[in-house]
N, C-alpha and C positions, 0 to 999 in steps of 0.2 A: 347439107348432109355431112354428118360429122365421118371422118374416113381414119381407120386406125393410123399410125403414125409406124411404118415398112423400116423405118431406119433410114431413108435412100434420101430423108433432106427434102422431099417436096412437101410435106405438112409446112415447113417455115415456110418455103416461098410462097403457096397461097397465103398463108400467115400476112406476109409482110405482104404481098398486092392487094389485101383485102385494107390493112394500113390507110394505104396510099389514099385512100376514097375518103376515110374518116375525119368528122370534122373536128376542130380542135378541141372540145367536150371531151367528145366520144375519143378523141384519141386517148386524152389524160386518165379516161375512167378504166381504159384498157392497162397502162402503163401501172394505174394501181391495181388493177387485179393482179397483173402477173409479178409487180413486186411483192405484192401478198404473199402471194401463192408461193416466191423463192425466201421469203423471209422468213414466212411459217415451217416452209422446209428445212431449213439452215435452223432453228430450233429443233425439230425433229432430228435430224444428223448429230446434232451435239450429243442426244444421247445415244443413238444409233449409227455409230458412223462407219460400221461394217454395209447396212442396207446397201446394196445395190441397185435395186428398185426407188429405193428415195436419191441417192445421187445419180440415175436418170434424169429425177423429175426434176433434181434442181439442174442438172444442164439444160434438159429443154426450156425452163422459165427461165434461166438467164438468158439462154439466145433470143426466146423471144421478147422477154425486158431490153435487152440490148437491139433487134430490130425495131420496137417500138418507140424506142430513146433516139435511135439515128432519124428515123422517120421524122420525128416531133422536131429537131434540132432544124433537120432540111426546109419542113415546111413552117416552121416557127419561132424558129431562136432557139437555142441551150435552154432549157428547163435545169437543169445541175450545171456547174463551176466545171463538170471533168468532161462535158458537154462543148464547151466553147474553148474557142482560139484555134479552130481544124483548118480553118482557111488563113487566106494572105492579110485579114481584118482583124480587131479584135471586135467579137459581138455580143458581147457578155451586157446584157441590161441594155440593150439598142433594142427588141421587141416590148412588147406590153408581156405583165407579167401574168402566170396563166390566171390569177383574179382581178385582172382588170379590164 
């Protein structure tokens, strides 16, 4: 049940628990939709960049790009360079890469 989005911040956290379950596929097919969706935006803002409406939607895809990326990182390795090195290791290229 899709449930409008109140402003109050719980759309992401189901966002991000629903995450958590996904497997590594399904994560990465999420992580491209929603970079889609904020890169198509950020085109659209270049020529519109009063829209308020459009610089909503690109804050909500970046948050949820950005919980999507931390998820992937946690349960799989750095997928991007600006991804790794958050802990006491360096982890950068120590998982399988997401085509292998």
């Amino acid at each position: 049940m899709n449930r409008p989005d109140n402003g109050c911040g719980c759309e992401s956290v189901d966002f991000s628990q629903n995450l958590m379950n996904l497997c590594r596929d399904d994560l990465l097919k999420v992580i491209n939709e929603v970079s889609f969706a904020m890169y198509d935006c950020c085109l659209f803002l270049d020529t519109h960049p009063m829209d308020s409406c459009a610089l909503d939607y690109f804050q909500k895809m970046k948050k949820k790009r950005k919980a999507a990326m931390d998820i992937y990182t946690r349960k799989f390795g750095p997928l991007v360079l600006d991804c790794a090195g958050d802990g006491c290791t360096w982890d950068w290229g120590q998982e399988p890469l997401p085509w292998e």
